[in-house]
C-alpha positions as CSV (number, residue, x, y, z in Angstrom):
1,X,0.0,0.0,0.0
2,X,1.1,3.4,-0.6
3,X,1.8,5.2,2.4
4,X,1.0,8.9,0.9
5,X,-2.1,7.2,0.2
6,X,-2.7,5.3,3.6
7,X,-1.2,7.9,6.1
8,X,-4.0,11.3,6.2
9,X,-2.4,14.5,5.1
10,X,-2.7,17.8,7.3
11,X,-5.4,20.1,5.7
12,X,-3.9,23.4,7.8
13,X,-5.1,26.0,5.2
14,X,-8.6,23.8,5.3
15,X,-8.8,24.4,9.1
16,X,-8.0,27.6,9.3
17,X,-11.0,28.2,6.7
18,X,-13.2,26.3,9.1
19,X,-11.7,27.9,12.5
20,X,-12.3,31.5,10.6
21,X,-15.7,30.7,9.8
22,X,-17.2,29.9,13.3
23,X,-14.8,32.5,14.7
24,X,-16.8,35.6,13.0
25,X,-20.0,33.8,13.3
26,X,-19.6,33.5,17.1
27,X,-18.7,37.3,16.7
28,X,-21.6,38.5,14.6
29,X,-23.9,36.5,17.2
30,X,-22.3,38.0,20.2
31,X,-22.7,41.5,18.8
32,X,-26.3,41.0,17.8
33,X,-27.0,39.7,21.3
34,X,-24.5,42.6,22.6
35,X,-26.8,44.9,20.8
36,X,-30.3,43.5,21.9
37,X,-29.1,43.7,25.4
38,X,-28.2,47.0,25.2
39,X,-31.0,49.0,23.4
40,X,-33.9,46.6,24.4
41,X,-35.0,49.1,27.4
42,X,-35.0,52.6,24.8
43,X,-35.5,50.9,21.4
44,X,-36.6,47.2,20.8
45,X,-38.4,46.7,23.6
46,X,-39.1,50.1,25.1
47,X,-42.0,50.4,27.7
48,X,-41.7,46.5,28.3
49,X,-38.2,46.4,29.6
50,X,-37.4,48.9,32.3
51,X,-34.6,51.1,31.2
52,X,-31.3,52.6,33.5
53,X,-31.1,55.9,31.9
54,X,-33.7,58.0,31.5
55,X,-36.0,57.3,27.9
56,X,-36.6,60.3,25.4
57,X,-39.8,59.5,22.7
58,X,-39.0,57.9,20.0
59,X,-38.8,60.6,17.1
60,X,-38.9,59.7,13.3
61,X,-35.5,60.5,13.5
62,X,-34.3,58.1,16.1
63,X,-36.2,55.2,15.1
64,X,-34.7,55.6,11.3
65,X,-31.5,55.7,13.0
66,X,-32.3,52.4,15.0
67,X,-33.8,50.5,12.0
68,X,-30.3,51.4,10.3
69,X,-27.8,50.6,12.8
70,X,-30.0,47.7,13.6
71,X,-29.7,46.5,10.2
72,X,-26.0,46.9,10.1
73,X,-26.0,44.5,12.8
74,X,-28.0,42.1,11.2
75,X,-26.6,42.5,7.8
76,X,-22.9,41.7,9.3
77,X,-24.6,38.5,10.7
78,X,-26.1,37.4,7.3
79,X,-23.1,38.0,5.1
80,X,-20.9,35.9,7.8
81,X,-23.4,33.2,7.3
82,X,-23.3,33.4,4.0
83,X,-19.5,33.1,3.4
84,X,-20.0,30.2,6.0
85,X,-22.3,28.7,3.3
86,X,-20.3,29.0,0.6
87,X,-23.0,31.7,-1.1
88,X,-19.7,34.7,-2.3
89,X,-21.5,35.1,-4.7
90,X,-25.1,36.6,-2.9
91,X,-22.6,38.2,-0.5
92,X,-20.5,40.0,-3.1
93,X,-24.1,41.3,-4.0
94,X,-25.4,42.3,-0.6
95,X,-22.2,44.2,-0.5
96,X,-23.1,46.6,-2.5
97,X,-26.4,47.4,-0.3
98,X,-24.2,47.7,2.6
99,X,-21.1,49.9,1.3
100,X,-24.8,52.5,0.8
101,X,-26.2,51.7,4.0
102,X,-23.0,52.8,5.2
103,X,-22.6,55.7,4.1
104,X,-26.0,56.6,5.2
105,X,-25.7,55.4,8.2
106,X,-22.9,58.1,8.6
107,X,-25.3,60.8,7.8
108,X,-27.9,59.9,10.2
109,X,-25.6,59.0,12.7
110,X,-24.4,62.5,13.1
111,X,-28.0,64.0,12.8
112,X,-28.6,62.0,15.6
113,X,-25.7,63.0,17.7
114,X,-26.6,66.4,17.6
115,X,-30.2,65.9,17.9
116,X,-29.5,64.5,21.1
117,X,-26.9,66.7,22.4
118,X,-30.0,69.2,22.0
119,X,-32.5,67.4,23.8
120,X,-29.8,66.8,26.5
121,X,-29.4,63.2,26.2
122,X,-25.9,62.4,28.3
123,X,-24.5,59.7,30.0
124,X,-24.0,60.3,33.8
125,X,-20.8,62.6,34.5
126,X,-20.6,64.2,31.7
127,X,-22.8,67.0,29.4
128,X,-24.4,66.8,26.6
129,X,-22.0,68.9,24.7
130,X,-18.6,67.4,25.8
131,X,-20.3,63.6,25.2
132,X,-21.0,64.8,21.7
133,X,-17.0,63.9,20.8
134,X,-17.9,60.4,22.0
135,X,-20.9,59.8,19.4
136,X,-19.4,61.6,16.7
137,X,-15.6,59.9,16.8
138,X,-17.5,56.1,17.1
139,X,-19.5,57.3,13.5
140,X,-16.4,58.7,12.2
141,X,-13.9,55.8,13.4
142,X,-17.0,53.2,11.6
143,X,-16.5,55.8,8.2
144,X,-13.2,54.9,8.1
145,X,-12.9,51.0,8.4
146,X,-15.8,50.6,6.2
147,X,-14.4,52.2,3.5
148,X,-11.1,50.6,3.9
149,X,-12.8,47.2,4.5
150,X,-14.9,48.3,1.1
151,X,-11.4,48.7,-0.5
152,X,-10.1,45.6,1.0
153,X,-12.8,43.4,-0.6
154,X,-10.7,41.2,-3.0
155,X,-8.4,40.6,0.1
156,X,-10.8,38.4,2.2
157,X,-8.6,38.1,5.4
158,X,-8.1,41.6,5.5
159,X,-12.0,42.5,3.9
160,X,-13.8,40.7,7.0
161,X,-11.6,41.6,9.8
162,X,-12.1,45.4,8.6
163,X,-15.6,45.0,8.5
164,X,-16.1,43.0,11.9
165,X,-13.8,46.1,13.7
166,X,-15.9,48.7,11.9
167,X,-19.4,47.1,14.0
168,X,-17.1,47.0,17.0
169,X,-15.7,50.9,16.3
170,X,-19.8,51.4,17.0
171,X,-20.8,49.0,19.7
172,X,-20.0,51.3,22.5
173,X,-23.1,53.0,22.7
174,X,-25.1,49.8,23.5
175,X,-22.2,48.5,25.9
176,X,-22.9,51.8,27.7
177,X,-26.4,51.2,28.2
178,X,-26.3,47.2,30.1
179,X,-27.7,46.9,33.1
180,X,-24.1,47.1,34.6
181,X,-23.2,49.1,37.7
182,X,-20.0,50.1,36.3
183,X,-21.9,51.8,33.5
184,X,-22.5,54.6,35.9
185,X,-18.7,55.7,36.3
186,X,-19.0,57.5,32.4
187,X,-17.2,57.1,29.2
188,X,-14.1,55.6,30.5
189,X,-16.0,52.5,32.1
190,X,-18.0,52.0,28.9
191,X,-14.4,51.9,26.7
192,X,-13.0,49.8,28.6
193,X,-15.8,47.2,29.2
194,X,-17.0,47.6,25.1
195,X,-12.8,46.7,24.3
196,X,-13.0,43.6,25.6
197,X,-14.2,42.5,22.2
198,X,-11.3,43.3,20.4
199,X,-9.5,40.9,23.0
200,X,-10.6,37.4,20.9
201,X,-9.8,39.0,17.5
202,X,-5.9,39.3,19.0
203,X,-6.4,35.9,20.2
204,X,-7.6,34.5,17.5
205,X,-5.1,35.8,15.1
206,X,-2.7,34.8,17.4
207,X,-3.6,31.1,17.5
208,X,-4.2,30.6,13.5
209,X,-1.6,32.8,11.9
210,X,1.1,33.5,14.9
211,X,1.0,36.8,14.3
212,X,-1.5,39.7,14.6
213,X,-3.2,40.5,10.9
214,X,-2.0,43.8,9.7
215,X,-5.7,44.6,9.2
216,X,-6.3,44.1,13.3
217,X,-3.8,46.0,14.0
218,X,-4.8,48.9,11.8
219,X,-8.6,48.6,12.8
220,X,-7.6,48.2,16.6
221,X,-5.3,51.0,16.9
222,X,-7.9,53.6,15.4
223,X,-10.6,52.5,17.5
224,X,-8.5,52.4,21.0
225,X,-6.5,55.6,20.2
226,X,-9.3,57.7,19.5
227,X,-10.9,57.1,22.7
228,X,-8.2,58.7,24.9
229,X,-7.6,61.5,22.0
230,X,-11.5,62.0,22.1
231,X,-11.8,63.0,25.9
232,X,-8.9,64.8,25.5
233,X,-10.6,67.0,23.1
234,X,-13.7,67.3,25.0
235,X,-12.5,69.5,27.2
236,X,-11.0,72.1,25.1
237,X,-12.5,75.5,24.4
238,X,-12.4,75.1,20.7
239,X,-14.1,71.8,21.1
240,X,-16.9,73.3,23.5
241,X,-17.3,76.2,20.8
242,X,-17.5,73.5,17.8
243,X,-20.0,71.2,19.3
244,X,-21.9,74.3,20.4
245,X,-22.2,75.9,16.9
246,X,-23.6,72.5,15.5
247,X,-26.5,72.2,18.0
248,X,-27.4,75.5,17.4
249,X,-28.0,74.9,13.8
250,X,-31.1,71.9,14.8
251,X,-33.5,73.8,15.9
């Protein structure tokens, strides 16, 4: 007998496929739930669940801005299952619906920032108009990813780890909205707490290519940087007059 023949070969390129699908499908699932959790109280399930900040009404405005963040969410979940079911095709498709839900999700994103920096909506320790870095940084950080994830598309390791840290660059604000005690303490708790999800992206590269992907480390650094550079800014004069000028122009 032929022992190339009798003796199994190694298929390490074949695991690795396998190990990256349920990898970003245990992500997409943890971020949907992440996101439930989160915005169940104001949004999903508002006046059923009770809520630990206080509710504003749900304008036309905010609910457009749910439906589209929502279906961000959901859309990352479907094209991850779809590359897990061998459909590139129907995702290379949907693509092209996200790349414009993107880019309006941008637009109402920062309508909505500043809409609630008028109405006062602020997380505890803070004011509306220094929190309004926090909002606007998390849209802009997203802008950026997704369009170099967009770019990225015919380099599929790079393509989907862009595009997973782009949801992540945005999944603060419902991290800051659990039930969790240590939501209270302000932006800084909430960071911290919401990058713990970058931690099994490092791992994960880590345990199948031995190094970190130069797309993690790209997507990473931008989100964790601008969170220190963003409070930093907060507090400044010129920041204070910026953020003030744009809510004055909603009326």
């Amino acid at each position: 007998m032929d022992l190339a023949t009798a003796i199994p070969i190694p298929r390490p390129r074949r695991n690795r496929r396998f190990a990256e699908r349920c990898f970003f499908c245990a992500m997409a699932a943890a971020i949907l739930a992440t996101v439930f959790v989160g915005f169940a109280p104001s949004f999903y399930l508002k006046g059923v669940v009770p809520g630990t900040r206080p509710l504003f009404p749900l304008t036309p405005l905010v609910i457009f801005h749910g439906c589209a963040f929502t279906g961000w969410v959901v859309l990352l979940a479907v094209q991850t299952a779809l590359v897990t079911a061998g459909r590139v095709d129907l995702h290379r498709r949907l693509g092209l619906f996200g790349a414009g839900l993107a880019a309006l999700m941008v637009a109402v994103g920062i309508m909505t920032a500043i809409y609630a920096a008028k109405r006062g909506s602020h997380p505890p320790g803070t004011d509306s108009l220094h929190f309004l870095v926090v909002p606007l940084f998390d849209i802009s950080v997203f802008a950026l990813l997704v369009f170099l994830g967009v770019r990225a598309r015919r380099d599929p390791p790079a393509h989907k780890r862009l595009m997973l840290l782009s949801t992540l660059a945005i999944l603060t604000a419902a991290v800051a909205r659990w039930p969790l005690a240590i939501m209270h303490a302000g932006p800084i708790a909430f960071f911290t707490v919401s990058d713990l999800f970058l931690l099994p992206l490092l791992a994960f590269d880590l345990a199948t290519l031995g190094r970190i992907h130069r797309a993690s480390l790209l997507g990473i650094g931008a989100i964790v940087i601008s969170q220190p550079l963003r409070l930093a800014i907060a507090g400044t004069g010129a920041w204070l007059a910026f953020a003030g000028w744009l809510v004055s122009l909603v009326s």
